[in-house]
C-alpha positions in Angstrom: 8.3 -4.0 7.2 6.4 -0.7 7.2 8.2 2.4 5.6 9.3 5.3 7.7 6.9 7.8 6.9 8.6 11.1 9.1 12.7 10.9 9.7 14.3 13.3 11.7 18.1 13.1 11.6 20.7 15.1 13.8 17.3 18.1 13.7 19.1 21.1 15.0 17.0 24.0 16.1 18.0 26.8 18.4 16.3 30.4 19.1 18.2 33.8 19.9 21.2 35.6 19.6 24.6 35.6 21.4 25.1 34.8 24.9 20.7 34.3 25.1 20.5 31.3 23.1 17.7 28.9 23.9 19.1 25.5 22.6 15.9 23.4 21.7 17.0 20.5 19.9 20.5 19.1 19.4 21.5 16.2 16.9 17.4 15.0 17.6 16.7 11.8 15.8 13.4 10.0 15.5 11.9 7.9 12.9 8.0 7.2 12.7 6.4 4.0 10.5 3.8 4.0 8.8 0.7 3.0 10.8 2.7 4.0 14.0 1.7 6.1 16.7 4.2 7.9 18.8 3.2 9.7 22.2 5.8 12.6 23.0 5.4 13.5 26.6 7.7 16.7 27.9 7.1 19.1 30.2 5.7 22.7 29.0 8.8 24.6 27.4 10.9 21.3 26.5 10.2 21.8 23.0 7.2 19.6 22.1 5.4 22.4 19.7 8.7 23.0 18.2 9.4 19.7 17.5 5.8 19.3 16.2 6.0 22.5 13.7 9.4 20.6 12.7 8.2 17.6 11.9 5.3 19.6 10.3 7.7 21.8 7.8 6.0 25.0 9.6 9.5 25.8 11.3 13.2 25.0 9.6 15.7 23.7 11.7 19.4 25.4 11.7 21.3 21.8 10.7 20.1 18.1 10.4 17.8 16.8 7.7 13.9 16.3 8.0 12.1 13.1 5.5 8.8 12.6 4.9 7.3 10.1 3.2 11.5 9.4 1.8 11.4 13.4 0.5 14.5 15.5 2.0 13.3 18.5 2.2 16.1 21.2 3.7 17.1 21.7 0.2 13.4 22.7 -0.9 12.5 26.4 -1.0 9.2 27.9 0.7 6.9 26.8 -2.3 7.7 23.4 -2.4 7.5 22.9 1.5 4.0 24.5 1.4 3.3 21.8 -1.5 4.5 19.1 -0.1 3.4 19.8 3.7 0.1 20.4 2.2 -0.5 17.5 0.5 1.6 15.0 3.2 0.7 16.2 7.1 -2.5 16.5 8.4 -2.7 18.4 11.8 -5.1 17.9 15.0 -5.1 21.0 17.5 -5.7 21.4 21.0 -9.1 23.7 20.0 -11.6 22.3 16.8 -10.8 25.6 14.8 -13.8 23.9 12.8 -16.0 26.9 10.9 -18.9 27.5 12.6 -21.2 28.6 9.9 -20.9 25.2 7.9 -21.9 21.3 9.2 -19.2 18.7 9.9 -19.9 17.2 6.8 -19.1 20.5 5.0 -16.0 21.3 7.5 -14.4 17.7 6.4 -14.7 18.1 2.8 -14.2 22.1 2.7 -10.0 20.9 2.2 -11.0 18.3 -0.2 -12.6 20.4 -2.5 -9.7 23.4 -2.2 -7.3 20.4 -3.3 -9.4 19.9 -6.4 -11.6 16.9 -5.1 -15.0 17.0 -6.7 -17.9 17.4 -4.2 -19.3 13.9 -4.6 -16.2 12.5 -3.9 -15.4 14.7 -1.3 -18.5 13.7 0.7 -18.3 10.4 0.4 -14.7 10.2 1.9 -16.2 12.3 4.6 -19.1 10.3 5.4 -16.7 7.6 5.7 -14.6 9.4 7.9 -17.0 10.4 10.3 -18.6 7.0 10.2 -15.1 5.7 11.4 -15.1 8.4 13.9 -18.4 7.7 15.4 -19.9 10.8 14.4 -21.6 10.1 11.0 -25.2 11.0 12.5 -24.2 14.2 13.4 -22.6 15.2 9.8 -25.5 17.5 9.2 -24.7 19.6 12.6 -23.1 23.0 13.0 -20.3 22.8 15.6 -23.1 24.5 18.2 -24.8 21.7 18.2 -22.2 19.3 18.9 -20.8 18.1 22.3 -16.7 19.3 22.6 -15.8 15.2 21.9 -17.7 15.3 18.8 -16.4 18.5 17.6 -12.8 17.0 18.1 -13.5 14.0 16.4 -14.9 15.9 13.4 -11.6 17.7 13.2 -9.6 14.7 13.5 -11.8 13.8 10.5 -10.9 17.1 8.7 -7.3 16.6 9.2 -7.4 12.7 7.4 -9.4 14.2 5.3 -6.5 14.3 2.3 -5.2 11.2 3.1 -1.9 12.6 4.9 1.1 10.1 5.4 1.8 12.4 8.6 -1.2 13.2 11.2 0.4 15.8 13.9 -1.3 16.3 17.0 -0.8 19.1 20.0 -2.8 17.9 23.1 -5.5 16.9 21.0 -7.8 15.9 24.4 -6.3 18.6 26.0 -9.8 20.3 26.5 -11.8 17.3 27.5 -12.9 15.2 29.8 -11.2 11.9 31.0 -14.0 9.8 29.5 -14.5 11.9 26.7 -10.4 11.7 25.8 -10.3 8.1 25.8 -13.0 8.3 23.4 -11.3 10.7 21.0 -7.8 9.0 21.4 -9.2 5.9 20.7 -10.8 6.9 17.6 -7.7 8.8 16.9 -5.6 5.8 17.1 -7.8 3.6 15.0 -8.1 6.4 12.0 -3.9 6.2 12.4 -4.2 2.2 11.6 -6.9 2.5 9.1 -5.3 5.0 7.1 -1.4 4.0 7.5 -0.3 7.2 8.8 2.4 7.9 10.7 1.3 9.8 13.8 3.0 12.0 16.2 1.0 13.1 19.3 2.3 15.3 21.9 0.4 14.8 25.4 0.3 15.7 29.0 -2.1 12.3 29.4 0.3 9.7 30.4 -3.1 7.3 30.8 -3.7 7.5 27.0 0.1 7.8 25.9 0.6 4.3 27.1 -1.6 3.5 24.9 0.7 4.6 22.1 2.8 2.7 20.0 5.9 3.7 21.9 6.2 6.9 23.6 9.4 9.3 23.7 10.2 12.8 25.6 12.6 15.2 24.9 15.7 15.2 27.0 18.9 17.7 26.7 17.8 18.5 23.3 17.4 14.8 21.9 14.5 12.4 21.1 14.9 9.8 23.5 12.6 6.6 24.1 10.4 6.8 27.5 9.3 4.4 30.2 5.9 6.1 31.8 
């Protein structure tokens, strides 16, 4: 059996002060496999970014205890979150954010080489990458030059680029259109397989989240499993 990549356990996370508190999460559980690919569909302002940043080590929650890849880490201080966040979770967002002034090729490696991969080796796992993806003929393009599918599989390749146990996603098709989406969700989905990740993607596509492994929603402040 595959090992739980991301554990969230009795994740507590509330904003405000006093009688204005905004009570996101309570006691939220939720395990992800590796090689698994959870859909979490809520409406806007249930919590799905927060949940996200959570699972991401960008936000702390107030109680409950957060695991990836078997690593507590509410005991660990802001350096060793960055660390381990860093070299863990890879994140796909709603717009490319790639650099415009380099090609895909160089926007895939560019966090390969900042971890200390060499540039050979840092190509190569991006021309394999983007072949995966579908896009290796257009790794010498600048973003310009590449359709808004393209550019979001490139980033999808960007964020796998380390290897990450944990790929994150906010609306990654968000911006796209239906046939377009299922292109990039499917390629999505098989990077995920390939590369044994544990993936959590939040969605307003309830098309492509049945497509998912299993798909949950957030519900009076827990994780609960959902029936589209």
């Amino acid at each position: 059996m595959s090992k739980p990549h991301l554990v969230l356990r009795d994740v507590h996370r509330h904003y405000g002060q006093g009688d204005k508190v905004i009570r996101v999460l309570e006691a939220a559980n939720l395990t992800v496999q590796s090689g698994e690919l959870v859909a979490l569909v809520a409406p806007s302002g249930a919590g799905k970014s927060t949940l996200l940043h959570l699972s991401g080590l960008l936000e702390s929650p107030q109680g409950g205890e957060i695991e990836i890849i078997g690593i507590p880490t509410s005991k660990l201080g802001d350096r060793g979150r960055t660390q381990l966040r860093r070299s863990t979770v890879g994140y796909v967002y709603q717009f490319h954010h790639l650099l415009p002034e380099f090609t895909a090729l160089e926007n895939v490696s560019m966090p390969q080489l900042i971890a200390g991969v060499s540039p050979a080796d840092a190509d190569k796992r991006s021309m394999e990458l983007l072949d995966l993806l579908g896009v290796g003929p257009r790794a010498s393009h600048r973003p310009a030059e590449l359709s808004g599918g393209e550019q979001q599989r490139i980033a999808i390749a960007r964020a796998a680029a380390n290897h990450p146990k944990v790929i994150l996603a906010d609306e990654p098709t968000g911006n796209l259109d239906p046939e377009t989406s299922d292109i990039v969700f499917g390629a999505l989905a098989n990077l995920i397989k390939n590369e044994g990740a544990a993936a959590l993607i939040a969605t307003h596509n309830h098309d492509l989240a049945r497509r998912a492994d299993r798909v949950v929603t957030l519900k009076g402040g827990l994780v609960v499993d959902h029936i589209l």
